[in-house]
TIBAZA-68468 format. One record per residue (C-alpha): residue number from 1; x, y, z. Coordinates in steps of 0.25 Angstrom, whole numbers. Example, Ala and Ser with C-alpha at 12.3 -4.5 7.8 and 13.67 -1.06 7.14 Angstrom:
@resi: 1 | u: 49 | v: -18 | w: 31
@resi: 2 | u: 55 | v: -4 | w: 29
REM end
This chain:
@resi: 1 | u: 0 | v: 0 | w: 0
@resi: 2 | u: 6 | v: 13 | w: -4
@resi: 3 | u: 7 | v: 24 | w: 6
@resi: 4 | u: -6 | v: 36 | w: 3
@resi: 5 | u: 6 | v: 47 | w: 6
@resi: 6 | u: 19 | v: 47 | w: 0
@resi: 7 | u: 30 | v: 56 | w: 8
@resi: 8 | u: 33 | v: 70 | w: 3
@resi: 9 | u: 47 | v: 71 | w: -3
@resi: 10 | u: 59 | v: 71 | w: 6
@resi: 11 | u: 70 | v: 80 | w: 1
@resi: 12 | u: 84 | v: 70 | w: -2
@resi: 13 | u: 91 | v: 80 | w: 8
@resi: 14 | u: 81 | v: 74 | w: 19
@resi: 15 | u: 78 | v: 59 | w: 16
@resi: 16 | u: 81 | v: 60 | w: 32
@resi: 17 | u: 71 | v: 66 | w: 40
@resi: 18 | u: 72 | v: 66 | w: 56
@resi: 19 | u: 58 | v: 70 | w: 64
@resi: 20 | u: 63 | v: 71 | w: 79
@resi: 21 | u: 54 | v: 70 | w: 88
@resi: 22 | u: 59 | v: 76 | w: 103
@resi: 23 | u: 53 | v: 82 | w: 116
@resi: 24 | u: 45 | v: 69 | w: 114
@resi: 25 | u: 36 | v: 70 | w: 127
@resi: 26 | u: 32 | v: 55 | w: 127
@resi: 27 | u: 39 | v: 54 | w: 139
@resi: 28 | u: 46 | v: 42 | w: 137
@resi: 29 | u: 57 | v: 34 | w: 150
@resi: 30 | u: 70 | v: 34 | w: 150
@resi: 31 | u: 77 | v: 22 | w: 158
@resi: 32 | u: 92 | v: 22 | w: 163
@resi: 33 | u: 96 | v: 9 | w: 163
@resi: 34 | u: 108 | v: 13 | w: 174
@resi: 35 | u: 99 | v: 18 | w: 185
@resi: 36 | u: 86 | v: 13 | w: 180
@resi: 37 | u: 79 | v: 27 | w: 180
@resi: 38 | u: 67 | v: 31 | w: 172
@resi: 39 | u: 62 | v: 44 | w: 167
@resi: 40 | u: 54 | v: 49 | w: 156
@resi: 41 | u: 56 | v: 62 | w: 150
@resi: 42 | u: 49 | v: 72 | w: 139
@resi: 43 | u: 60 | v: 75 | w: 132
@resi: 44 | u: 64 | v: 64 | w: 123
@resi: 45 | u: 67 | v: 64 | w: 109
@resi: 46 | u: 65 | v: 54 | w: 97
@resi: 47 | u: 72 | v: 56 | w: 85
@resi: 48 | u: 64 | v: 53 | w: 72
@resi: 49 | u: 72 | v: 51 | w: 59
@resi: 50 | u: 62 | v: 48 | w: 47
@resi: 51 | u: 70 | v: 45 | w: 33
@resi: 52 | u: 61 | v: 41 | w: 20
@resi: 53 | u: 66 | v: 35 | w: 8
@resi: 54 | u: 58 | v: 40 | w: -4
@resi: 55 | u: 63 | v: 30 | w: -16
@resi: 56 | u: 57 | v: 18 | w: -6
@resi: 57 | u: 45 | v: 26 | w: -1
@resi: 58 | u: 50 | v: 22 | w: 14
@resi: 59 | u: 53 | v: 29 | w: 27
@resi: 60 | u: 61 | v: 27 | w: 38
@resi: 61 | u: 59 | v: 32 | w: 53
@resi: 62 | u: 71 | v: 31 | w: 65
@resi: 63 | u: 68 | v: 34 | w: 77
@resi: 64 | u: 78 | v: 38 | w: 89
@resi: 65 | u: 76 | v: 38 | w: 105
@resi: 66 | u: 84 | v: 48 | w: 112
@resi: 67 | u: 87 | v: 43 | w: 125
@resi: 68 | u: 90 | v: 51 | w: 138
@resi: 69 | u: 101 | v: 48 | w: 149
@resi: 70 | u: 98 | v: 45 | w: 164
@resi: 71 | u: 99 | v: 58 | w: 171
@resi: 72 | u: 100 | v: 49 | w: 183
@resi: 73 | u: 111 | v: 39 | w: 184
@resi: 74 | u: 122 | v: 47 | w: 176
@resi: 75 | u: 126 | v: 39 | w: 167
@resi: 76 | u: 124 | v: 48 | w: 156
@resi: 77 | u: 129 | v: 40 | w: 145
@resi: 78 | u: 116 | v: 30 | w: 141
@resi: 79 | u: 104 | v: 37 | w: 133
@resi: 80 | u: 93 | v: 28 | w: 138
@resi: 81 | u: 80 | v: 28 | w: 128
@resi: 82 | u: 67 | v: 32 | w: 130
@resi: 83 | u: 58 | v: 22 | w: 132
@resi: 84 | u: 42 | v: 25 | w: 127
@resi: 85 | u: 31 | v: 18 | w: 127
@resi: 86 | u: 21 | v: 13 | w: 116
@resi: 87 | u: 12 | v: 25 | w: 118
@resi: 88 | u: 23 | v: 35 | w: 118
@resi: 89 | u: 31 | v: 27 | w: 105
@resi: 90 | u: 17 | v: 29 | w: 97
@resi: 91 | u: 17 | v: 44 | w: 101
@resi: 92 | u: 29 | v: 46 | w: 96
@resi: 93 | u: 28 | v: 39 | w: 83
@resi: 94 | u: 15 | v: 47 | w: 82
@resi: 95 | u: 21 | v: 59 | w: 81
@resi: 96 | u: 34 | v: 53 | w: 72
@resi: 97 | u: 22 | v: 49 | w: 61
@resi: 98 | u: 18 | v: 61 | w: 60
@resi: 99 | u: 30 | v: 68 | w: 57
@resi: 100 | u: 35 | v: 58 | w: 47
@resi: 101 | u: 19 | v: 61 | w: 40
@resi: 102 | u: 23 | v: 79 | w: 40
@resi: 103 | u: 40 | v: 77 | w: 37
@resi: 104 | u: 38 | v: 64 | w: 25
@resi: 105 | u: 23 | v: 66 | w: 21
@resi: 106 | u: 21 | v: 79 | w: 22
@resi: 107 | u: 7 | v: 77 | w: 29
@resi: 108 | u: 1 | v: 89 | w: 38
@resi: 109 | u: -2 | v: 82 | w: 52
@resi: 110 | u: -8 | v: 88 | w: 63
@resi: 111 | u: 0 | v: 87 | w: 75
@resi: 112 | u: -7 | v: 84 | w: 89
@resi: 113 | u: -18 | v: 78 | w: 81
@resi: 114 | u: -25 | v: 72 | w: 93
@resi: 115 | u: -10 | v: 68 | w: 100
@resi: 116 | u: -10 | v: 65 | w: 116
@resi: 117 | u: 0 | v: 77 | w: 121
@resi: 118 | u: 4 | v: 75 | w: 134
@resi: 119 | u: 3 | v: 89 | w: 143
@resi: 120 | u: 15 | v: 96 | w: 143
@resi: 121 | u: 22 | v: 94 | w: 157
@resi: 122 | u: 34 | v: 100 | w: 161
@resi: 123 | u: 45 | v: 92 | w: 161
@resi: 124 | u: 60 | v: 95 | w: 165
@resi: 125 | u: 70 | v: 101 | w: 156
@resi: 126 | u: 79 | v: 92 | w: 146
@resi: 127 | u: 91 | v: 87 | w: 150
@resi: 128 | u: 98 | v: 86 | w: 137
@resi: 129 | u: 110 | v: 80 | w: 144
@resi: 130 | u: 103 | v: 67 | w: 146
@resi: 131 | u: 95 | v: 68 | w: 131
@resi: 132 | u: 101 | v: 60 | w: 121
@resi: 133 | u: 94 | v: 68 | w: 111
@resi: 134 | u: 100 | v: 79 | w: 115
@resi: 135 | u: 113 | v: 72 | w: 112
@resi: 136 | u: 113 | v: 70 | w: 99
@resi: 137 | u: 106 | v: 84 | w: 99
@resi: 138 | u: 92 | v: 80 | w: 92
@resi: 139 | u: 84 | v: 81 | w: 106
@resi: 140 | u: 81 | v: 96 | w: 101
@resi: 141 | u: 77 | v: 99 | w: 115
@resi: 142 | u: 85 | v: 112 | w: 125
@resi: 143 | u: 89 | v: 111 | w: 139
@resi: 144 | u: 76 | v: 117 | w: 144
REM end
């Protein structure tokens, strides 16, 4: 069955396109696997990068986790990942559909349409020393 949408054309400079997704406020835990600590944090960022080869009419999503260190123990040299679960993965990939639809299909979507947003709360400031987002510099997030 053929596709009822063909993606718009992608420039030959850009046959790579990454959609990042940060300040993801899915809240998901971090675990330290020295000092067996848990947290959750809202600020954690997942790297989209969305490739799509025109000549085989396919695409090609990867998806990377940035971890965060224990702020604990004081190892400070293991990233752990974040850990989310099925409700928080579906959200996520929610979202990640909809941005490959506007950036490779050119189609106009509504954002919000009818989404759960969790309140904002306040939340205490980044600690980019322990974000390995921040890195790698792709966390795009400030000390607040």
């Amino acid at each position: 069955m053929t596709p009822r949408f063909a993606p718009r054309q992608i420039e030959s400079r850009a046959d790579s396109r990454s959609i990042s997704k940060s300040r993801d406020s899915i809240m998901p835990v971090f675990y330290c696997e020295i000092c067996k600590k848990n947290w959750k944090s809202a600020r954690t960022t997942i790297l989209y990068q969305c490739k799509f080869d025109e000549q085989q009419n396919f695409g090609k999503v990867q998806m990377k986790r940035f971890g965060q260190q224990c702020n604990n123990c004081g190892e400070g040299t293991t990233y752990y990942p974040a850990q989310y679960n099925l409700d928080q993965i579906c959200r996520s990939l929610q979202v990640l559909f909809v941005k490959v639809l506007q950036e490779f299909y050119g189609y106009q979507i509504q954002q919000g349409g009818g989404r759960y947003r969790r309140p904002k709360t306040t939340t205490p400031p980044h600690a980019s020393k322990y974000c390995e987002a921040c890195h790698y510099r792709v966390c795009g997030q400030e000390e607040e």
